[in-house]
Z-matrix of the N, CA and C atoms (Angstrom, degrees):
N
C 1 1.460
C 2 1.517 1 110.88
N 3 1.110 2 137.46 1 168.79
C 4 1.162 3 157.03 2 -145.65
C 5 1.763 4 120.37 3 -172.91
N 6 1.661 5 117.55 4 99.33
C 7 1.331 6 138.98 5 172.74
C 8 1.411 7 116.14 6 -45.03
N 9 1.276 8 159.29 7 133.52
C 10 1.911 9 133.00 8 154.66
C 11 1.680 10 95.18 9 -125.85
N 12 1.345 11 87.01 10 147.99
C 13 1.656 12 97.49 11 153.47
C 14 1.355 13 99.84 12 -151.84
N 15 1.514 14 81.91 13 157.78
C 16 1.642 15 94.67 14 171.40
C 17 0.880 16 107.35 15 -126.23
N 18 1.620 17 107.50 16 164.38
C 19 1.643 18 116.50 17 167.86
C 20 1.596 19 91.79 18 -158.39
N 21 1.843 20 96.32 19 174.37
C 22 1.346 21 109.46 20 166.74
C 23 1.559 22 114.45 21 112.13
N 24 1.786 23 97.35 22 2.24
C 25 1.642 24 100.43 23 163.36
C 26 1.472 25 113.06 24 -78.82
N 27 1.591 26 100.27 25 -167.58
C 28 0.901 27 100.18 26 -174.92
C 29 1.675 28 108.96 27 159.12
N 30 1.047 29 140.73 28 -165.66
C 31 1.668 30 142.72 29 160.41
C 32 1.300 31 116.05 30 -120.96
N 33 1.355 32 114.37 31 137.07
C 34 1.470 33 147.82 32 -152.84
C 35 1.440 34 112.82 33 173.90
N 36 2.289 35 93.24 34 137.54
C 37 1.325 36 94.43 35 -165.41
C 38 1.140 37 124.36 36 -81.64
N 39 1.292 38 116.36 37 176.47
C 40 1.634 39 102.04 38 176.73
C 41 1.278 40 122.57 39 -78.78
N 42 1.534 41 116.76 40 144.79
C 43 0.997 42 147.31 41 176.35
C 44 1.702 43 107.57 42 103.45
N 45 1.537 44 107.65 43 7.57
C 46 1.372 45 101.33 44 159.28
C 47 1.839 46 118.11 45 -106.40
N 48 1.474 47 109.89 46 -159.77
C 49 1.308 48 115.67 47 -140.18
C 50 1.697 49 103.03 48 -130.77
N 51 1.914 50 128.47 49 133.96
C 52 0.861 51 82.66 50 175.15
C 53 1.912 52 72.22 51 -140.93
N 54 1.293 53 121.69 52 -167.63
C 55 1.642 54 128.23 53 -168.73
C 56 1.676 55 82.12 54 -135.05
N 57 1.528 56 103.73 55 142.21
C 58 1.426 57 122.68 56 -176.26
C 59 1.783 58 94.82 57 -135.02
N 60 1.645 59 101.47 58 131.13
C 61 1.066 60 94.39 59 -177.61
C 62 1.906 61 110.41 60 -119.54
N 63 1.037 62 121.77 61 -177.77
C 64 1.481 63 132.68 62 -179.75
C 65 0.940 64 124.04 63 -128.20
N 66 1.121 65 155.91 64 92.46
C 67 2.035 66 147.44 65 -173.09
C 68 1.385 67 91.73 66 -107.62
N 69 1.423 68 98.88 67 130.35
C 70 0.971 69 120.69 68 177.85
C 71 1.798 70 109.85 69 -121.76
N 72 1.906 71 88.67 70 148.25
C 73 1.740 72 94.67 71 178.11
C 74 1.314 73 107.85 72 -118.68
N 75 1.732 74 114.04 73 -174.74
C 76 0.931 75 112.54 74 166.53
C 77 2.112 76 121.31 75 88.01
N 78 0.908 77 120.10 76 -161.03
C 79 1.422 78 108.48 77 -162.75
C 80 1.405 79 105.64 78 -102.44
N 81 0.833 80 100.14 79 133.24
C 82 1.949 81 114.54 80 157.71
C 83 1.418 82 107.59 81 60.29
N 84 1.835 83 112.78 82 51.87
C 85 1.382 84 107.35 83 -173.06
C 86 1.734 85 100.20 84 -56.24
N 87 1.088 86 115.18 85 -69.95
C 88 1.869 87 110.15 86 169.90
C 89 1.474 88 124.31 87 -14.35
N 90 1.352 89 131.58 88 -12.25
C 91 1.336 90 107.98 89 -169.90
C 92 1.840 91 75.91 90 -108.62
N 93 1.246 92 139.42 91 11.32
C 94 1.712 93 127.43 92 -178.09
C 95 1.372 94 98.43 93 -101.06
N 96 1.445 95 106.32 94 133.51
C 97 1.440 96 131.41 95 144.52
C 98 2.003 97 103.11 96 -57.59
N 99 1.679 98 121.10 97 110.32
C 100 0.791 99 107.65 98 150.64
C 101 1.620 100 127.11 99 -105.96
N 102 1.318 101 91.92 100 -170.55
C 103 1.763 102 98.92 101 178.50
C 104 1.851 103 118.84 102 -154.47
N 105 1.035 104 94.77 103 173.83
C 106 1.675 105 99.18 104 -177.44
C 107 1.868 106 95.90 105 -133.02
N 108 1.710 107 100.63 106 136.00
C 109 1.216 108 122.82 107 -179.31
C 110 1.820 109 98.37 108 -111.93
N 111 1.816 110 101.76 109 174.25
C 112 1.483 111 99.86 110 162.27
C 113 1.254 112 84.03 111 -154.36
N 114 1.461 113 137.49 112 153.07
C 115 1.244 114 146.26 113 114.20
C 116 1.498 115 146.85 114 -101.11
N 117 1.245 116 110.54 115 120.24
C 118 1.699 117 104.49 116 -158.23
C 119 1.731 118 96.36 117 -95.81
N 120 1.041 119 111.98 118 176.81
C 121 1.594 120 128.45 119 -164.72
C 122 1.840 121 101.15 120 -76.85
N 123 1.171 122 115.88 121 106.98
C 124 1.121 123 117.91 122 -175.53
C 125 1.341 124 129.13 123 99.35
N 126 1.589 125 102.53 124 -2.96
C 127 1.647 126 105.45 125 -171.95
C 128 1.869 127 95.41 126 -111.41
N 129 1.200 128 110.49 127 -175.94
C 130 1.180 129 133.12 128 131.62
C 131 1.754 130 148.09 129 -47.49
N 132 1.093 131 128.72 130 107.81
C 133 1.043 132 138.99 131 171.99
C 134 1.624 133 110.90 132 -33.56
N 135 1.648 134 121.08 133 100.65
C 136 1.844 135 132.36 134 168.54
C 137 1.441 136 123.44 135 -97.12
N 138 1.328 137 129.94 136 146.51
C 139 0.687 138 155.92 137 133.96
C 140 1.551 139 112.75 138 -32.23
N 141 1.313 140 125.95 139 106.44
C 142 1.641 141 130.91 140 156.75
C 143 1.405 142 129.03 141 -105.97
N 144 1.370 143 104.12 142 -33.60
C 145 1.630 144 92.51 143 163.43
C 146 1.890 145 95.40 144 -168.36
N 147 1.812 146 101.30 145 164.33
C 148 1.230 147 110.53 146 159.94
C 149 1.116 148 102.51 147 -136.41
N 150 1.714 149 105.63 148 174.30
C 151 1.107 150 122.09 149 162.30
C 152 1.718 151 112.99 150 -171.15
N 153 1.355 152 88.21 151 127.04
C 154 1.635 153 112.47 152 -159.19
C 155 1.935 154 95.22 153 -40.10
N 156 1.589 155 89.66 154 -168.06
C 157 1.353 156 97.87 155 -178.17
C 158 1.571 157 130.20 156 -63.61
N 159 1.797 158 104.21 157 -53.15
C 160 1.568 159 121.23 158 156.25
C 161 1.619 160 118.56 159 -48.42
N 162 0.813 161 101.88 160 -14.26
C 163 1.659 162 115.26 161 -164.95
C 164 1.987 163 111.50 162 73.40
N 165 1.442 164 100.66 163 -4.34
C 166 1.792 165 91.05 164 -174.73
C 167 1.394 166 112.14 165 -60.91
N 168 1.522 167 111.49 166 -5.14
C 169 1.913 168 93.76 167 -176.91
C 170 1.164 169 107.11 168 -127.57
N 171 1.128 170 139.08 169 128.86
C 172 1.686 171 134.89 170 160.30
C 173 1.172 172 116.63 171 -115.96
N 174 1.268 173 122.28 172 171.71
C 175 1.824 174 137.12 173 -164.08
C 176 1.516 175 93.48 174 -157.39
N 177 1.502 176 96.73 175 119.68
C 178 1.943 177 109.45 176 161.63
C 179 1.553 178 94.06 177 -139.09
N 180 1.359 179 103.86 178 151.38
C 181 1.089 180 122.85 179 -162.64
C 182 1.805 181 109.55 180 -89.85
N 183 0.971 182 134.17 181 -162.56
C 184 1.966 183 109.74 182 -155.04
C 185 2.178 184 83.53 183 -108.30
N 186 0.841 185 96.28 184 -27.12
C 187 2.136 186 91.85 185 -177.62
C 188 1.681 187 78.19 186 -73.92
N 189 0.935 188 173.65 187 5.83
C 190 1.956 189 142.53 188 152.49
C 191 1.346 190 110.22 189 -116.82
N 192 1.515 191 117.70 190 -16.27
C 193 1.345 192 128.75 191 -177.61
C 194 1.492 193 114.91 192 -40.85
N 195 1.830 194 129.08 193 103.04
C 196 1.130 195 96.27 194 -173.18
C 197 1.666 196 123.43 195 111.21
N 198 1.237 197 103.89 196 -14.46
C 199 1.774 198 143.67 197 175.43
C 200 1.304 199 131.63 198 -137.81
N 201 1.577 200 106.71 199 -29.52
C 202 1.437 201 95.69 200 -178.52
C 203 1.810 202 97.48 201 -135.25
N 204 1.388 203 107.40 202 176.52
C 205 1.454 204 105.70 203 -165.38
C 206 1.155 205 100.01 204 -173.57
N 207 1.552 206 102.42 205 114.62
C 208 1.668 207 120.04 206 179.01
C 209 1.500 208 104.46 207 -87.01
N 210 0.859 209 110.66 208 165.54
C 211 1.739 210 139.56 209 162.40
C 212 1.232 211 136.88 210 154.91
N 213 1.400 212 129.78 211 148.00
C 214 1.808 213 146.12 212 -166.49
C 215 0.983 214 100.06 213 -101.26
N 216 1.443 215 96.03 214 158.59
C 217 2.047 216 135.29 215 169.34
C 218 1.545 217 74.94 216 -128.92
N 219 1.433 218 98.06 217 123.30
C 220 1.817 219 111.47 218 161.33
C 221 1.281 220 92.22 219 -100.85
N 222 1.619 221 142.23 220 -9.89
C 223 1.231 222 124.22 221 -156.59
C 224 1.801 223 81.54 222 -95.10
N 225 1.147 224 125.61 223 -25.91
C 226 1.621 225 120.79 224 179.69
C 227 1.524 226 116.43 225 -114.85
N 228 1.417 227 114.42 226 28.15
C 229 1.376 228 123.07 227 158.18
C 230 1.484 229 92.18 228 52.20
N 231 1.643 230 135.68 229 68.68
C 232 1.119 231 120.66 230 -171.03
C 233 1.381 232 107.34 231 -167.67
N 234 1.555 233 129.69 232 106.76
C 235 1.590 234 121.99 233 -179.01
C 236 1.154 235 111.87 234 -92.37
N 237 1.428 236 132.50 235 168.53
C 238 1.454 237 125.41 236 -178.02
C 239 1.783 238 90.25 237 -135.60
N 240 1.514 239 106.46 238 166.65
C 241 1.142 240 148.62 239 151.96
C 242 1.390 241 131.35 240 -116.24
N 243 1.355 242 116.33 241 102.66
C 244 1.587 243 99.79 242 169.19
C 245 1.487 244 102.38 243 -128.57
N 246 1.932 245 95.61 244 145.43
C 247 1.002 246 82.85 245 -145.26
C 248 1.743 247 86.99 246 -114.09
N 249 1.035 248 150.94 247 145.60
C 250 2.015 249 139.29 248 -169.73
C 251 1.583 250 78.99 249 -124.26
N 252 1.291 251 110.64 250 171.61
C 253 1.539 252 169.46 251 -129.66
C 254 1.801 253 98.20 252 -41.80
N 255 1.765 254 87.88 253 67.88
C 256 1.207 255 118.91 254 176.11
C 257 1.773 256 115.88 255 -22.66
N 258 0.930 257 136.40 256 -163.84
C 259 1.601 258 148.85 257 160.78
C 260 1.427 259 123.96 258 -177.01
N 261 1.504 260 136.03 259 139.79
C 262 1.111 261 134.39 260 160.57
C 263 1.808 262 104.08 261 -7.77
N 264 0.908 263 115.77 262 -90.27
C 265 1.147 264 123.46 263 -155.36
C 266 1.655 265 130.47 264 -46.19
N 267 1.176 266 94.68 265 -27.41
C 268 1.871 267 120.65 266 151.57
C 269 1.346 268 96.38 267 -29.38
N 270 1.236 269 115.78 268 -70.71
C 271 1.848 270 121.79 269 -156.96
C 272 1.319 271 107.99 270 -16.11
N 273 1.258 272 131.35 271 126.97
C 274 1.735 273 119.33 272 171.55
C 275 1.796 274 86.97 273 -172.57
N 276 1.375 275 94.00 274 169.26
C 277 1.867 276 103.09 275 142.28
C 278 1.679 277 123.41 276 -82.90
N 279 0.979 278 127.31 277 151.47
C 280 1.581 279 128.61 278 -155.58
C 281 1.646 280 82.93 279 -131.07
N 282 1.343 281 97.98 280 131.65
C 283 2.065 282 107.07 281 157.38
C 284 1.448 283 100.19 282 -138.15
N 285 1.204 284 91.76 283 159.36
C 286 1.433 285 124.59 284 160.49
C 287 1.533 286 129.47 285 -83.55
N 288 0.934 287 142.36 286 103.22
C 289 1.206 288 127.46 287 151.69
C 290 1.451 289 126.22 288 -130.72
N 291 1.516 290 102.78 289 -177.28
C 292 1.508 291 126.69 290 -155.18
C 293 1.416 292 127.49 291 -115.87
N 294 1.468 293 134.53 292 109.89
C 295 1.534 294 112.70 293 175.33
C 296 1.611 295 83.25 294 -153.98
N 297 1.335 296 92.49 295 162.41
C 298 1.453 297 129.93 296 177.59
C 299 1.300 298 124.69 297 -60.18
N 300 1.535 299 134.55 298 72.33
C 301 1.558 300 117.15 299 -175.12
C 302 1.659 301 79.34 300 135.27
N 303 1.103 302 108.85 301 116.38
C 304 1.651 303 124.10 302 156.38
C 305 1.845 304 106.17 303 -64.31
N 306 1.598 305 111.03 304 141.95
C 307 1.313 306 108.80 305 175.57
C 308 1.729 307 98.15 306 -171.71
N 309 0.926 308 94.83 307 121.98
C 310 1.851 309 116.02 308 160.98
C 311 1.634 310 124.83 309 -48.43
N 312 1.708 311 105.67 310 -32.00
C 313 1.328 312 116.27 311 -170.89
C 314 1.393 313 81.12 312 -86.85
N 315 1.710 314 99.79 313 179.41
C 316 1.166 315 126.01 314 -179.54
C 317 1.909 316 89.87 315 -93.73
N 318 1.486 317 90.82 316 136.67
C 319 1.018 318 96.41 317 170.13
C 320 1.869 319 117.42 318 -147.19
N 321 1.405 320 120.72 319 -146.88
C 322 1.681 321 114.52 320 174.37
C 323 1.365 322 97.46 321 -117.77
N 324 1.294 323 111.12 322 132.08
C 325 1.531 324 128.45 323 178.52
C 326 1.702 325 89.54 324 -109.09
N 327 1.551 326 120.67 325 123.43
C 328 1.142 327 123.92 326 160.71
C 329 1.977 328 132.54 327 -77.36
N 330 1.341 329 93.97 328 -36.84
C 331 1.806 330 99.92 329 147.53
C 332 1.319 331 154.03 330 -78.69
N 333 1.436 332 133.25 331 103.01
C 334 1.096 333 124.01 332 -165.36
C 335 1.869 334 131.26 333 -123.55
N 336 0.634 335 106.71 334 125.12
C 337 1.567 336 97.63 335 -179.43
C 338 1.300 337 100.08 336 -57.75
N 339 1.934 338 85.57 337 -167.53
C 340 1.738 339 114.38 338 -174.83
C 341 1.381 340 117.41 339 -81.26
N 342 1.449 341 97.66 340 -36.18
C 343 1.759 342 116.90 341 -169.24
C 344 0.947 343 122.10 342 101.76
N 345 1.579 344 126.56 343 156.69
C 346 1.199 345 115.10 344 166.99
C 347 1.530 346 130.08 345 -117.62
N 348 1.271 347 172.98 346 -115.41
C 349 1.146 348 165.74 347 57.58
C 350 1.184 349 134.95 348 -38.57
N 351 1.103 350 135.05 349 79.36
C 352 1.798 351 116.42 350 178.25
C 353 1.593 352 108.88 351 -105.93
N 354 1.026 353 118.79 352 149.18
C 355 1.470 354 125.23 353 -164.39
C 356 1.786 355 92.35 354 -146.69
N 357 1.541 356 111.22 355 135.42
C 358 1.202 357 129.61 356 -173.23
C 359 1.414 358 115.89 357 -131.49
N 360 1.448 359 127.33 358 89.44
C 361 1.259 360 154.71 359 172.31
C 362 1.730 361 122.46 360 -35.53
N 363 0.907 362 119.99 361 84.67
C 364 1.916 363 98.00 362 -175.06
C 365 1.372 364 106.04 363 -86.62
């Protein structure tokens, strides 16, 4: 099993920038494909980025493509998000989660954090 939290939201206006991070516990964060979710108030739960276990492969979907940018320290059990030239529409809660096997499709991640808040000001 595998612990997450995040932190590192927060509010900021648009067209600025902020890095969301993940600490992760528990065993063998390195052998997980993680990922970053958002859900805004009324929508559906998305997909914003992955990146396999090594970190050599990632998948963002074409609305962050170009803005946001995942990547890990396995040596500090820790993925990042950063995210540049923010927009209203960003606004959501952001999680982390965790599953076994890098994949592009949508799939079920069995680990999940708390979330975080980001809120985007115009």
């Amino acid at each position: 099993q595998v612990q997450l939290v995040e932190s590192g939201g927060g509010l900021v206006q648009a067209g600025g920038s902020l890095r969301l991070s993940c600490a992760a516990s528990g065993r063998s964060f390195s052998a997980y494909a993680m990922a970053w979710f958002r859900q805004a108030p009324g929508k559906e739960r998305e997909r914003v980025a992955v990146i396999s276990d090594s970190g050599r492969r990632t998948y963002y979907p074409d609305f962050v493509k170009g803005r946001f940018t995942i990547s890990r320290d396995n040596a500090k059990n820790t993925v990042y998000l950063q995210m540049n030239s923010l927009i209203p529409e960003d606004t959501a809660v952001y999680y982390c989660a965790a599953r076994l096997g890098f994949t592009s499709v949508p799939a079920s991640y069995p680990y999940w954090g708390q979330g975080t808040q980001v809120t985007v000001s115009s």
